[in-house]
C-alpha positions in Angstrom: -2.1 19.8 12.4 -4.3 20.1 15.6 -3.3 20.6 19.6 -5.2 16.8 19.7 -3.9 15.5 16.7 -0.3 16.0 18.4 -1.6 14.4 21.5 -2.6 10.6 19.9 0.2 9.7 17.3 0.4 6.2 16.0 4.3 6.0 16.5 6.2 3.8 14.1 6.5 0.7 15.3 9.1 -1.2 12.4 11.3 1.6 12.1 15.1 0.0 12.5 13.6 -3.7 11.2 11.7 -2.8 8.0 13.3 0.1 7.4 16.0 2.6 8.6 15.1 4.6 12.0 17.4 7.2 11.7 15.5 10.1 9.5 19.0 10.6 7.1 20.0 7.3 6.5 15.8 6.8 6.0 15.7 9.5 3.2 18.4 8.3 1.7 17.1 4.2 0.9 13.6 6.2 0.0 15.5 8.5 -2.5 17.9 5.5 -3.5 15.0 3.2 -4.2 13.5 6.1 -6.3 16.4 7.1 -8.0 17.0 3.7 -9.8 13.1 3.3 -10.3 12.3 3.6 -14.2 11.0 7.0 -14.9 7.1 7.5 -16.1 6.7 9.1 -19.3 7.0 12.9 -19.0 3.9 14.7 -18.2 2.2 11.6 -17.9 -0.5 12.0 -15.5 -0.4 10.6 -11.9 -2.4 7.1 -11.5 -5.8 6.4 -9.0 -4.1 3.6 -7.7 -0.7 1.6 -7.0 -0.1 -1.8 -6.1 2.9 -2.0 -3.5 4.8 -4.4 -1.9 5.7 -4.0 2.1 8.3 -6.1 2.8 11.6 -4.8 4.3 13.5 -2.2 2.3 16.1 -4.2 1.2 13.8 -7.0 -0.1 10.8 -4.9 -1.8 12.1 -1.2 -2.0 13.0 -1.3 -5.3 9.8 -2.7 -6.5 7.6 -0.2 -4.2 9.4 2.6 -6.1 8.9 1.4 -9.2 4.7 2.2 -8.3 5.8 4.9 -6.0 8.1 6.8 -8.8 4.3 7.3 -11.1 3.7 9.7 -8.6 6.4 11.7 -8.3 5.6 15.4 -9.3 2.2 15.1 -8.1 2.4 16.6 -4.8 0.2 20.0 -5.6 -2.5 17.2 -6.8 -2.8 14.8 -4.0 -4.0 15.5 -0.9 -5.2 12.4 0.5 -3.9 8.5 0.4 -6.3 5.9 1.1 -3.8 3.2 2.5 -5.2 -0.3 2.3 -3.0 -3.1 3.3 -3.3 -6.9 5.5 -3.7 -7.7 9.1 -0.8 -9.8 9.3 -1.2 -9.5 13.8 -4.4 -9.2 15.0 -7.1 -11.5 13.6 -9.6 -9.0 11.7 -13.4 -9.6 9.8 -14.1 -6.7 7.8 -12.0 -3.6 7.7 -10.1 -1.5 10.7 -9.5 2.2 10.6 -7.5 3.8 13.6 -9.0 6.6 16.2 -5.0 8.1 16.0 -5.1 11.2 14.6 -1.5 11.2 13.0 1.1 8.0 12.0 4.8 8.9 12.4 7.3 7.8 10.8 11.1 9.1 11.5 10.4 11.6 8.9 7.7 13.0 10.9 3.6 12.8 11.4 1.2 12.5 8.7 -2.4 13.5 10.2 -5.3 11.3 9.4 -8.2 12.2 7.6 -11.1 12.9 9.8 -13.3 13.3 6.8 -12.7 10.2 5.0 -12.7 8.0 8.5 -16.0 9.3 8.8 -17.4 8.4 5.7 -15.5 4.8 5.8 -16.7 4.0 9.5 -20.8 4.7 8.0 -19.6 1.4 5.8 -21.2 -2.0 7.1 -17.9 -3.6 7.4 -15.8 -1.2 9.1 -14.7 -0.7 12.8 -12.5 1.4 14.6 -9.8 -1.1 16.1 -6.3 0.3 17.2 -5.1 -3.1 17.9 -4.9 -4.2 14.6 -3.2 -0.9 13.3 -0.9 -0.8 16.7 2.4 -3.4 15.3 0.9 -3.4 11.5 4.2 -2.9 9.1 1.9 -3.8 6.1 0.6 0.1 6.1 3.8 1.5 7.9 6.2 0.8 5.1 4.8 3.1 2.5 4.2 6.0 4.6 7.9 7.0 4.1 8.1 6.9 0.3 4.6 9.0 0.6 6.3 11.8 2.6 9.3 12.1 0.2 7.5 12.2 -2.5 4.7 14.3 -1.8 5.7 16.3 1.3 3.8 17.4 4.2 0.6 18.3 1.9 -1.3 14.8 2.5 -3.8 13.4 4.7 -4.0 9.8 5.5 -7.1 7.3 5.7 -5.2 3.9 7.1 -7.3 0.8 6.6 -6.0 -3.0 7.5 -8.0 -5.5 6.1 -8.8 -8.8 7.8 -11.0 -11.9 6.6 -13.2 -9.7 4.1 -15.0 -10.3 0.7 -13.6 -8.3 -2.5 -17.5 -6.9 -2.1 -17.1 -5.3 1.3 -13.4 -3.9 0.3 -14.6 -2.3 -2.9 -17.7 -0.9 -1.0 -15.5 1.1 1.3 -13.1 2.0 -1.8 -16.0 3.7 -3.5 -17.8 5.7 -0.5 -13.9 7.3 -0.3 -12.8 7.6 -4.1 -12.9 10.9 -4.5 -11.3 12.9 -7.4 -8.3 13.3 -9.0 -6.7 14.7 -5.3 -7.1 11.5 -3.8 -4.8 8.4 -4.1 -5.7 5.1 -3.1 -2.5 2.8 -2.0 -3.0 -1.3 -2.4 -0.3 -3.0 0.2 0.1 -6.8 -1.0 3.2 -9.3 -1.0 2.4 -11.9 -3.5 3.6 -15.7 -3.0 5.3 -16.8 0.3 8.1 -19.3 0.6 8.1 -21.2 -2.9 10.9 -22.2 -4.7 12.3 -19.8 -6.8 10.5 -21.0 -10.3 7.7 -22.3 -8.6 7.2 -18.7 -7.1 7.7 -16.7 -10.6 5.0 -19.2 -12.4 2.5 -18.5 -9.7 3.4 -15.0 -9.4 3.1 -14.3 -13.2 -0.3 -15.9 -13.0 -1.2 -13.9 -9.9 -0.1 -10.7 -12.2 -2.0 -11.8 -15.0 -5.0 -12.0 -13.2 -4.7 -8.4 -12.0 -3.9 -6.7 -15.4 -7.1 -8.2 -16.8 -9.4 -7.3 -13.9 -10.3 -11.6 -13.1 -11.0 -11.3 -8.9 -11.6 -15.1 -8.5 -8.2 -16.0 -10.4 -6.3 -13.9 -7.4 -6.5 -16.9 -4.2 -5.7 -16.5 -0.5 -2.5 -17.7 -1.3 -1.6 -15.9 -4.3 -1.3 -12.5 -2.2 -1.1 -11.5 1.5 -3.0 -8.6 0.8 -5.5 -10.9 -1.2 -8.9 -9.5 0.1 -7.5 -5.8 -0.5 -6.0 -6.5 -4.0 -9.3 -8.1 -4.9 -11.6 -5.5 -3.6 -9.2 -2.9 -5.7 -9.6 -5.2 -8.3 -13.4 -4.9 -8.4 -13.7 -1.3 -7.4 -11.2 -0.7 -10.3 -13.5 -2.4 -12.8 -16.4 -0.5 -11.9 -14.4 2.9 -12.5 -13.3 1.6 -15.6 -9.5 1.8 -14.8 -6.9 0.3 -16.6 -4.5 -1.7 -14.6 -0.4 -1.4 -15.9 2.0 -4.4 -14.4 5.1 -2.4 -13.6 7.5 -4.7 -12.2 7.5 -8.3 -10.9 10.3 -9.7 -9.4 10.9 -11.7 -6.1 13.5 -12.0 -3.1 15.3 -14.2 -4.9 16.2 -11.7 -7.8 16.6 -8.7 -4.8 18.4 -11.0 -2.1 19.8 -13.9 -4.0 18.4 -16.6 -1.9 16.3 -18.8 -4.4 15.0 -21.4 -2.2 12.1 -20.3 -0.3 11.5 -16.7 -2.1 8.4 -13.9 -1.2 6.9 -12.5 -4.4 6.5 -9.0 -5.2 4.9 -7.0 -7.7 4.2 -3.3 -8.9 0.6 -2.0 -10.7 -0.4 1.4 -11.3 -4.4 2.1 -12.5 -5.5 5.0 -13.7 
């Protein structure tokens, strides 16, 4: 990492809400989470994309590491993340990146990818806005299951997306594809604050939609992260990647409150 890159960190700013602050008790959920993940196939080969969750730990960990687990092992292949996730702050049109040159986490500074901001920022709908990246948690929450799992030998290219079409999203997703070293990371909740049945019918549907590759079956409402997942959605269709549901569940199966549940689900493409 650089002299400047140590002089303009993003510092965490959910640490000790969304997740643990202290770096042991941190490692510990993130291996925890992992640990009672289901296993990928041996050998099997590392996906293009995941579908995450980014709620707090104890609500959507074990769901995140049910994408984050197809991964594991791949650390000597990946060397950058594309990290795409709502503004849920700072009202947004188009996409953000940040001028920061590392995010930190309590398990240390992952430096962003000067390359890949580059190329994004020559995209029509992106601008450089720190505000919206400044209190984000959507992007923040995955950033510790990313160093566990594949060390310090990542770069990051952090992009919130605001009031955007699935066009403009998958734009930017293809100038930064890449190859087989780069990972792209889709940060979506699904439902908000339905009933517990209610919530699993829509959230099913919502799923549905994304195994089959159908971008106007996935509403503003279906997802948080709606203009990301669709844009993924598209991007992924024109790459010709096959879209695996990997878990679906919801607060109320994580928590045990079943009135007014958040929706969560797990995809991995490849």
């Amino acid at each position: 990492m650089s002299d400047r890159a140590a002089r303009l960190v993003r510092p965490a700013a959910v640490a000790g809400t969304f997740y643990p602050a202290d770096p042991e008790e941190l490692l510990a959920s993130v291996e925890g989470a992992l640990a009672g993940a289901d296993r990928p196939v041996e050998q099997a080969p590392a996906p293009k994309a995941l579908v995450v969750p980014h709620a707090g730990y104890q609500f959507s960990g074990p769901v995140a590491a049910t994408a984050f687990s197809r991964i594991a092992g791949a650390a000597d292949r990946i060397g950058r993340v594309v990290l795409v996730g709502p503004s849920h702050r700072v009202p947004l049109r188009g996409l953000a990146v940040s001028s920061a040159d590392a995010f930190e986490t309590p398990l240390g500074q992952i430096p962003l990818d000067d390359e890949l901001r580059s190329v994004a920022l020559g995209r029509p709908a992106v601008e450089a806005d720190d505000r919206a990246h400044a209190l984000e948690h959507s992007l923040e929450v995955q950033l510790p299951f990313l160093q566990v799992l594949l060390g310090g030998h990542f770069e990051l290219l952090p992009l919130v997306v605001g009031s955007c079409p699935p066009e403009d999203v998958a734009d930017v997703l293809d100038a930064v594809w890449g190859g087989s070293e780069t990972l792209i990371v889709i940060s979506t909740d699904l439902s908000h604050y339905h009933p517990y049945g209610e919530a699993t019918s829509l959230d099913r549907r919502t799923a549905a939609a994304v195994v089959s590759g159908h971008v106007d079956d996935v509403g503003d409402l279906d997802a948080c992260g709606a203009s990301g997942l669709r844009g993924m959605i598209s991007a992924a269709g024109r790459h010709g990647l096959r879209t695996e549901l990997l878990d679906l569940r919801n607060s109320g199966d994580i928590a045990g409150d079943r009135t007014r549940v958040v929706g969560y689900g797990a995809f991995a493409l490849d």
